[in-house]
Phi, psi and omega in degrees: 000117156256161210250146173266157198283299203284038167259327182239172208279008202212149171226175125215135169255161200217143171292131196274107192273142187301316183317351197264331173276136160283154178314357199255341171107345216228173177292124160311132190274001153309000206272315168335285185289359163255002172287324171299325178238036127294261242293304184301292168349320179297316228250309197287332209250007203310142161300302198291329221206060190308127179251328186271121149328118162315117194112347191262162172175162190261129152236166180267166166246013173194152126184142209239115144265136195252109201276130168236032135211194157243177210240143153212164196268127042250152168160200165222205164216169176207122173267114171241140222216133168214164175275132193256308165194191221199092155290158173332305227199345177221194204205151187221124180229158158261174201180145186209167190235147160198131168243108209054063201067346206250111172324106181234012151209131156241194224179123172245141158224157186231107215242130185219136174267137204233161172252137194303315203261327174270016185047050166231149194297127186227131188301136145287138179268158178292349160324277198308303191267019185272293167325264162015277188315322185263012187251014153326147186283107148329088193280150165271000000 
């Protein structure tokens, strides 16, 4: 299955940089998982809209990416990241890459909030999962 850009409710975009290509001429694919975290980042770290509980914070524990095109150099990307489902202490987002329309990567992650000092998994609250809910994935 590939994901459509208006499925999800957060975009972000990010510049395709020269530094960024590989000898094959196309984007290096580690590059992938840091255009996927612009986008999350946008959502864990919001300034205006704080989601990790004071004392808290998220990491990830899985993420499983499927590379469908290359990226290429000169251009941008746009990342769109929704909520897939909404756990005790952790959240599974999709997340897709996309350039000039074209879906070239997606992605599931699964992000769980730990309390800084003992690093252990802390129940969401409802802030967060108020915030959360409304990042649903748009089914087609």
């Amino acid at each position: 299955m590939s994901y459509h850009a208006d499925q999800f409710p957060r975009k972000a975009s990010d510049k395709v940089r020269y530094a960024d290509t590989d000898r094959q001429g196309h984007v290096n694919n580690a590059l992938f998982a840091t255009f996927l975290e612009t986008a999350r980042v946008e959502i864990f770290y919001n300034p205006e809209q704080p989601l990790a509980a004071p004392g808290a914070e998220f990491v990830i524990a899985r993420l499983a990416l499927d590379f469908l095109g290359e990226i290429r150099w000169p251009g941008s990307v746009t990342t769109g990241t929704a909520v897939r489902k909404i756990g005790n202490s952790s959240v599974t987002l999709a997340q897709a890459i996309f350039q000039d329309d074209r879906c070239v990567a997606q992605a599931e992650v699964v992000a769980v909030q730990i309390d800084t000092e003992t690093r252990t998994p802390r129940s969401l609250g409802q802030t967060a999962r108020h915030l959360l809910d409304a990042l649903r994935i748009r089914e087609t």
